[in-house]
ZAKEVO-727697 format. One record per residue (C-alpha): y, z, x. Coordinates in steps of 0.1 Angstrom, whole numbers, padded with zeros to 4 digits, always signed. Layout:
% residues N
YZX ...
//
This chain:
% residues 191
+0338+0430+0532 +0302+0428+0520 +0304+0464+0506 +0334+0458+0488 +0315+0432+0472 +0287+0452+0464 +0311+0477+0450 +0333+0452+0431 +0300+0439+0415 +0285+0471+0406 +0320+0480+0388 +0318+0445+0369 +0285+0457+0361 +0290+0491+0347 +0321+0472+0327 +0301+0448+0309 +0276+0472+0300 +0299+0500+0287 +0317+0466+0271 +0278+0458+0255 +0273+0494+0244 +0306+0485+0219 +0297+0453+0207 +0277+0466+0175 +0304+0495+0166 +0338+0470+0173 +0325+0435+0161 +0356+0405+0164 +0361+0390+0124 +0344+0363+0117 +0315+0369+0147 +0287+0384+0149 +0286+0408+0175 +0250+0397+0186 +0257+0359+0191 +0243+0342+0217 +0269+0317+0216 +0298+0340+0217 +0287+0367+0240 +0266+0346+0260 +0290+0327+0266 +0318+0351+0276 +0291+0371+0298 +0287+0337+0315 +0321+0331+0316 +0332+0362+0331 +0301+0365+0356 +0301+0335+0371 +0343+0339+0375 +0340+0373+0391 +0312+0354+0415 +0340+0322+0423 +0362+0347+0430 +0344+0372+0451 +0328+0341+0473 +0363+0322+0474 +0376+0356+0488 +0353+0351+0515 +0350+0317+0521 +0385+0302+0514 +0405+0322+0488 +0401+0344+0460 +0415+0318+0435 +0410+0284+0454 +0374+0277+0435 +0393+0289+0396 +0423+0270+0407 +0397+0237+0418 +0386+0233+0384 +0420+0223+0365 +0414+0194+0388 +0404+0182+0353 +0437+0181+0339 +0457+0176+0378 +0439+0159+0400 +0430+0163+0438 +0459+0179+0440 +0444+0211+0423 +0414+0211+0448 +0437+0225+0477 +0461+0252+0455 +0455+0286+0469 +0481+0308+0449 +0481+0320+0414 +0500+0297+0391 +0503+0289+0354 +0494+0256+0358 +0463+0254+0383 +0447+0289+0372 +0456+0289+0337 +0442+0258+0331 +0413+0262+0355 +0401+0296+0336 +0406+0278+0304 +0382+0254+0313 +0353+0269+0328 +0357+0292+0300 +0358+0264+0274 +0324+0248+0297 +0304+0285+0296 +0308+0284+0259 +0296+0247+0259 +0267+0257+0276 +0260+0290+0258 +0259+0271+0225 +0233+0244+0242 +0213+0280+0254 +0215+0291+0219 +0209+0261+0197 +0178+0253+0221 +0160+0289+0235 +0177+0316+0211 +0175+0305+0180 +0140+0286+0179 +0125+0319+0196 +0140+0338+0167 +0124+0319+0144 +0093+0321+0162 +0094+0360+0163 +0121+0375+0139 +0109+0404+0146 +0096+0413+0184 +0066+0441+0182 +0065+0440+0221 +0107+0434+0230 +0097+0424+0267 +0072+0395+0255 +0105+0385+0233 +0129+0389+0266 +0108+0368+0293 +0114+0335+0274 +0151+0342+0271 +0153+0350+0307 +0135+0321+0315 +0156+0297+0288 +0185+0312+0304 +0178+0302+0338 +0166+0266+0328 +0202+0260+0313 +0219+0270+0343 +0198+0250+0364 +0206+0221+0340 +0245+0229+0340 +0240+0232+0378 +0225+0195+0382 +0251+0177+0354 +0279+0198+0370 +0268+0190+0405 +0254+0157+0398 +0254+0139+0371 +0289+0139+0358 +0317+0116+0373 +0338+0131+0404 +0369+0141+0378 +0344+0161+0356 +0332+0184+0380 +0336+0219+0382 +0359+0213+0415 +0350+0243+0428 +0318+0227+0450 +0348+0215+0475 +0358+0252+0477 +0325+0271+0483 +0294+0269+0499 +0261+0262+0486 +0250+0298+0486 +0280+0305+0467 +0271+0274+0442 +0240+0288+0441 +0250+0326+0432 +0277+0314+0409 +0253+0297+0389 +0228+0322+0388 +0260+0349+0378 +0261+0322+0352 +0223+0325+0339 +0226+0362+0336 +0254+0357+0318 +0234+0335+0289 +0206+0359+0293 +0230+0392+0284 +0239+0367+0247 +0204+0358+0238 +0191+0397+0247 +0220+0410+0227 +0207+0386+0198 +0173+0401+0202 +0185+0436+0203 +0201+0431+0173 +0176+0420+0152 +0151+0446+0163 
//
């Protein structure tokens, strides 16, 4: 099972970046095909669902931890549904995807754009790039600790009563990398 997971992330991998190498030749109307906020967010998004589902594979189920977070919108009763439904994984995907973009736009507004301004241009990129990474992994350590807690019980993620901490842990970091791919992009782009 570990090698399948290995494999599984490699492929994710090799998806988002032959996804990335698009972004400047297909941009979406309306967005800029190096925001931070935007792909950031949906890097985020996607990581740290493809991380819920690969440790809720192996830990409980492959959808109990999505399912967990339309406890939002359902109650407990969301905590325990293992199956794919409309209701409980619709809802939970629609959330954490509407939470990575509140978090991507926090990443932006607070590491991306004030290093921008700092250094439009980079002469050196990787003296650009450590801050990102490092902004990146200071908002997911934040979202980790308001998520975790700071919020009240019916605002967390849910998916803490599915997983282990190791799992928390990896999620969120899936989840850094994820802001860190947005604000690269946003340095890539204007280099």
């Amino acid at each position: 099972m570990r090698y399948e997971s290995t494999g599984a992330a490699r492929s994710a991998l090799r998806i988002i970046e032959g996804g990335l190498s698009q972004v400047r030749q297909a941009p979406l109307a309306g967005v800029r095909p190096t925001s931070a906020l935007w792909w950031g967010g949906m890097a985020a998004n996607l990581l740290s669902a493809a991380v819920l589902m690969l440790r809720g594979r192996q830990e409980s189920t492959t959808l109990g931890p999505i399912n967990a977070v339309s406890h939002w919108a359902y109650g407990k009763e969301a905590l325990q549904q293992d199956d794919a439904t409309l209701r409980h994984t619709a809802t939970g995907a629609a959330i954490h995807a509407g939470s990575s973009l509140f978090w991507a736009a926090l990443y932006d507004f607070v590491v991306v754009k004030p290093l921008l301004r700092r250094q439009p241009v980079a002469s050196e990129p990787m003296a650009a790039a450590a801050p990102l990474l490092v902004g990146a992994a200071a908002v997911a350590t934040v979202a980790a600790a308001v998520d975790l807690k700071l919020v009240p019980e019916r605002l967390t993620p849910g998916f803490q009563h599915r997983l282990s901490n190791t799992s928390l842990v990896l999620t969120y970091a899936a989840f850094g990398v994820g802001l860190a791919v947005g604000g690269l992009l946003q340095l890539r782009g204007r280099r």
